[in-house]
N, C-alpha and C positions, 0 to 999 in steps of 0.2 A: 758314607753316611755317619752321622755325629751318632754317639752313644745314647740310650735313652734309661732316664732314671723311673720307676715306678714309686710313689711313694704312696702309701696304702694306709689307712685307718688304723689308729689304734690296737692291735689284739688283746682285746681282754673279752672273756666266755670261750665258752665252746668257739670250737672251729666251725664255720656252716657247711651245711650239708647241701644237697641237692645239684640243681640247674645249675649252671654258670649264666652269670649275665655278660659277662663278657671272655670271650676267647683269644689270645694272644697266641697268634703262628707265625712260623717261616723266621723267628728270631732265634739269635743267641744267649738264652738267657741263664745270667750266672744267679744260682739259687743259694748259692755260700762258696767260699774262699776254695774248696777242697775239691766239692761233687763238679764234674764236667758239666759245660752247657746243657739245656735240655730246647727244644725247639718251641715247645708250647705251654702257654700258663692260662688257667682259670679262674677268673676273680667273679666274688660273688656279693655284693653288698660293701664292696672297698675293701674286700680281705681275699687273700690267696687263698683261693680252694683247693686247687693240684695244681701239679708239674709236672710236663713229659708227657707220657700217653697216658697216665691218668688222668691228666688236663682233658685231652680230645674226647676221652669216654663222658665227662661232666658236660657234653657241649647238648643244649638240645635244641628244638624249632625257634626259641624266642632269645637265642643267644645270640649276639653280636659277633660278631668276627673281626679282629683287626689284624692284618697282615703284613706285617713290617718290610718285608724283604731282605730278611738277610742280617736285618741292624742286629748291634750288642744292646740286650738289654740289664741294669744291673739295678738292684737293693737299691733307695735312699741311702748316704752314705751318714754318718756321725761324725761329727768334728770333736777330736778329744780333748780341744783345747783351744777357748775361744774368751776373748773379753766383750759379751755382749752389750754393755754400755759402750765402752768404747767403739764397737762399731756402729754403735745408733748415735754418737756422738759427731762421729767421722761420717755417717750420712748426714747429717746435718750442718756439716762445716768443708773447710776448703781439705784437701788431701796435698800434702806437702810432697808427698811419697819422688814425685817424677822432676820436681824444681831443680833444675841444672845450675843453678848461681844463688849465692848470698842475694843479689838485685831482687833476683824475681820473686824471693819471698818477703823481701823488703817492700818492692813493691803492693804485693798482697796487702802488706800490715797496714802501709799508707791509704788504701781504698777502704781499710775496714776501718779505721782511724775519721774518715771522713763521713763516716755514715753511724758514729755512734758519739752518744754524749762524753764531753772528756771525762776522765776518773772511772771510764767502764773500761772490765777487763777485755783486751782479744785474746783469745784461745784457739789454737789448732795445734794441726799432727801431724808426724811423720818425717820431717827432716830428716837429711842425710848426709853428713859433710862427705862420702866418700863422691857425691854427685859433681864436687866441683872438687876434687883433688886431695880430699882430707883433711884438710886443718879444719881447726873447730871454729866455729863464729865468736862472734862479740858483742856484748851490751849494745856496743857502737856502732852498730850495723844495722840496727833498729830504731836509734835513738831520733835519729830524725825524723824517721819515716811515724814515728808515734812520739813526741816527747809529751804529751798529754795522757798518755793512756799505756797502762800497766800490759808489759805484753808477757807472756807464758806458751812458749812454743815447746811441745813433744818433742823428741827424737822420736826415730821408725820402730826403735826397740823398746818406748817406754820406759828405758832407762835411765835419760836425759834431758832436761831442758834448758832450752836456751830462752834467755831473757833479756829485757830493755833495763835500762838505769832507774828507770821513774817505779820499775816491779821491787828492784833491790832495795830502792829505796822505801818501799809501801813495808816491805818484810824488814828492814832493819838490818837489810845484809850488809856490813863494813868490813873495811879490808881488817879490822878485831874478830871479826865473827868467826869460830873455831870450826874445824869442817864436823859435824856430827861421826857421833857413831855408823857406820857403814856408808857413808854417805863422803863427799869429796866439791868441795869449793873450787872449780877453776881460776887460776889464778892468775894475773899478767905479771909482767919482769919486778914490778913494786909492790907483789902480795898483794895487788888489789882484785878482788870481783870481775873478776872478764866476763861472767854474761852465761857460764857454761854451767850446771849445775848435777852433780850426778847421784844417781840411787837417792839414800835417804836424804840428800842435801836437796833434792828438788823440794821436798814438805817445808822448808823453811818460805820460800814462795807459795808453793800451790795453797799452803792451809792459810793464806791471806785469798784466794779467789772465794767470793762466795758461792758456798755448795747451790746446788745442782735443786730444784722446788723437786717435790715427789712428781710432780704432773711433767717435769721434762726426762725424769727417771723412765715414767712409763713410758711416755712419747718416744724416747732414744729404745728402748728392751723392744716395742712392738715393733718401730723402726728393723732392727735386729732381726728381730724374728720374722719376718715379711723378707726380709732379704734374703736368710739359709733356707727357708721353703723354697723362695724362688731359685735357688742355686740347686737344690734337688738334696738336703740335708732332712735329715728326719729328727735329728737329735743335736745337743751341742752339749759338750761340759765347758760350763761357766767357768773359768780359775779364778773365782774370789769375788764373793756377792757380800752383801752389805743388807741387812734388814729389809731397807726400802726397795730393794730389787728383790728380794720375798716377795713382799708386799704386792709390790710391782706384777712381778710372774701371776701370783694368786689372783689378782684381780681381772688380769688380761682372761685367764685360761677361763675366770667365770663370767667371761663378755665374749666367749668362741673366740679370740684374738690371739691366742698362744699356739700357732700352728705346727710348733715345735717341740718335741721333749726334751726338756730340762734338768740335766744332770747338775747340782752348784756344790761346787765347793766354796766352804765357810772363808772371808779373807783374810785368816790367822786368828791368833788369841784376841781374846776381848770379849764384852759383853755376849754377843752370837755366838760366839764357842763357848761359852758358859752356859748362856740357854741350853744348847742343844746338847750336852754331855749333859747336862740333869736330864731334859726330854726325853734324849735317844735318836737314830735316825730317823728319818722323814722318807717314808717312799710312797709313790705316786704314780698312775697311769701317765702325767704330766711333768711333774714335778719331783725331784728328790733331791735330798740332801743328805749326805753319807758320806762328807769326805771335809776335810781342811786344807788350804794350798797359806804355803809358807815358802819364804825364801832364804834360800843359802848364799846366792851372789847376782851381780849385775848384770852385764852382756856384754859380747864382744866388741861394739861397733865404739858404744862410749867407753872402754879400756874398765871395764868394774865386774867382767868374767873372774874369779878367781884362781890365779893359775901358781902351778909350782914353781915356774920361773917367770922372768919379769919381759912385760911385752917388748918387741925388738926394739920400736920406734915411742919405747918412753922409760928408760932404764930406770931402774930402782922401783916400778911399778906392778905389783902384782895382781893387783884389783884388790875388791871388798868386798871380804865377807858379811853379810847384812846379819844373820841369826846364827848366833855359835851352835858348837854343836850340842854343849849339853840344852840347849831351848828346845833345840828340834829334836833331842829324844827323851825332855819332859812330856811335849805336848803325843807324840806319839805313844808313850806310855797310856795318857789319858784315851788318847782312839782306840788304842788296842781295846781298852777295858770297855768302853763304849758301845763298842763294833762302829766303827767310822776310820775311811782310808786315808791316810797322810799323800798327800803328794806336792813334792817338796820341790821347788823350781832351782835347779843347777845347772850352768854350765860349763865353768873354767874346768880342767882338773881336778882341782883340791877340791873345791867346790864341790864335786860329786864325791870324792872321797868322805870330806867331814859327813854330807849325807849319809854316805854307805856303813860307815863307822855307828853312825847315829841309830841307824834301822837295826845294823847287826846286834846292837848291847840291846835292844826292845824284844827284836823277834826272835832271836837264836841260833836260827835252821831254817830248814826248810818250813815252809806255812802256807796258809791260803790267804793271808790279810790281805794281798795285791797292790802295797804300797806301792809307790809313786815316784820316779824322780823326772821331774818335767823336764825336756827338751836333752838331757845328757851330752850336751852335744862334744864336748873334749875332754875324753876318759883316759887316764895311764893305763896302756895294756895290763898291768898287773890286776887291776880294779876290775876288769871286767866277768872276772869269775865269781865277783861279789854277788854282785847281779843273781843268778845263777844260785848262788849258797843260798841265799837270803829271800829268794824268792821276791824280789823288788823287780817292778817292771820298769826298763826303759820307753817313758813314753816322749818318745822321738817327735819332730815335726820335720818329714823332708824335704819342706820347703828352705830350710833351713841352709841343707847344703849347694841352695845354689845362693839365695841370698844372703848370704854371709858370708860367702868366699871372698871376695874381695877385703872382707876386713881379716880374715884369717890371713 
């Protein structure tokens, strides 16, 4: 029998007293990570009344009884690390994720091509070149299938896009065009624009798509939020919101439509992180805001992980650092003093290094701030004590090591 998730109402007030209106028996239910199953729970108005045989004692004549048979029952869980636009973006668009060929996304682009006026942008996600043997696509692999219409395809990882001629050319990207700070211009054998664009070099495209109206912000976050309810998620942290996904959240949660708690981290310096270092944190039975996400490096898949040595299969390459380290232990100074938590997105080696370096010249020692290094996923054994000194948490995603193996 499938596991069952319970997800329960808000706690905030007192715990209630009295009757159970409903009784949960004959399960396995985990009440926390540590204490053994207990077999019984009593809920009483959407809140957990007891557990175990204090459950059975809450039970009286107008209690309900549900009798699992045996099933696991477990908490709502919380996702600590989620892009909720983007996945109200990607509900509402094609999912590249599983495309085995250049063709079949080319395909896609030609059917979207024919169902929109020319000079509109197509947008989607997920590509993968490890799907068809790893080499990276090309402008030229799109060009026909759209040469009227500007195309901007994701990578899986976000950290890449691939694009048509007619996009380079809306952005003004020529084989002159210098590859930005942290960011990497793919190149063909003549220094020209192949179509591949990495980290910061995607902005040189994407900030030519026009943004997103506030009404399709909402549309994609409730999108979002209707899905991690439905998956049995009680909570999500945002990595990097933007005013209008504030705005967004606030207004859903005051139309009952935020069926989720909202953990957001600020999306780096700029105006939002100025507001809220004058304000202070934002906490909420809904909504909170108590943290900043900032990036140290790329990912593995598009080669812009930042590692201490250069990747096998592209010598002299060590990826890109997006934000040095003194940036990331100015703005961390500023949290400190704030009370707001840094969690800083690394994954190559160095990458977690220059982070770990950063935190240690802020915090000192040992602390409670519970800095941040998102996903850590390739640490120098040496580093690992850092962790540990500094009291920084690796916040891991383990999905990670099975979908990334292949590019590892």
């Amino acid at each position: 029998m499938l596991p069952i998730l319970f997800l329960l109402a808000a706690a905030s007030g007192a715990q209630p007293e009295g009757e159970a209106d409903l009784l949960i028996v004959n399960a396995r239910i985990h009440v926390s990570a540590r204490a053994k199953p207990v077999a019984a729970l009593a809920v009483k108005n959407g809140r957990v009344l007891a557990a175990g045989d204090e459950a059975l004692r809450r039970a009286g004549p107008s209690t309900r009884r549900l009798d699992l048979g045996g099933a696991a029952v477990f908490p709502s869980f919380i996702d600590s690390h989620a892009h909720m636009r983007g996945l109200g973006a990607l509900l509402e668009s094609r999912d590249l994720r599983h495309a085995a060929s250049i063709a079949e996304i080319a395909a896609y682009v030609r059917e979207r091509a024919s169902a929109v006026p020319k000079g509109e942008w197509i947008v989607a996600r997920n590509w993968d070149q490890t799907n068809w043997g790893g080499a990276f696509p090309s402008a030229r692999d799109l060009d026909a299938a759209a040469p009227d219409h500007p195309v901007f395809l994701s990578r899986v990882d976000g950290h890449a896009a691939w694009v048509n001629s007619r996009a380079l050319a809306v952005a003004g990207v020529t084989k002159d065009t210098p590859d930005p700070p942290g960011g990497k211009i793919v190149r063909d054998a003549e220094g020209n624009p192949a179509g591949v664009l990495i980290d910061r070099a995607m902005n040189l495209v994407r900030s030519r798509i026009p943004p997103p109206s506030f009404e399709q912000i909402k549309r994609q976050l409730a999108l979002a939020a209707a899905e991690c309810a439905r998956l049995g998620l009680a909570g999500v942290h945002d990595a990097g919101v933007a005013a209008e996904d504030l705005r967004a959240y606030r207004e859903l949660q005051a139309e009952g439509r935020l069926p989720v708690r909202i953990y957001a981290m600020i999306g780096g310096d700029g105006p939002l992180w100025r507001q809220y270092l004058e304000r202070g944190p934002e906490t909420g039975p809904w909504l909170t805001v108590r943290a900043i996400k900032l990036y140290a490096d790329g990912a593995l898949g598009s080669r812009g992980a930042a590692m201490w040595q250069p990747y096998s299969d592209d010598k002299g390459n060590t990826g890109l650092l997006i934000t040095p380290r003194e940036e990331i232990e100015r703005i961390a100074r500023q949290a400190v003093a704030r009370g707001f938590q840094v969690c800083t997105h690394a994954i190559g080696d160095r990458a977690n290094r220059v982070v770990l370096d950063a935190y240690a010249a802020v915090l000192g020692g040992p602390n409670d701030k519970r800095f941040r290094i998102e996903h850590a996923q390739v640490v120098s054994l040496p580093d690992f004590r850092l962790f540990k000194e500094f009291g920084v948490i690796p916040a891991i995603q383990a999905t990670h090591a099975t979908s990334d193996m292949r590019w590892a």
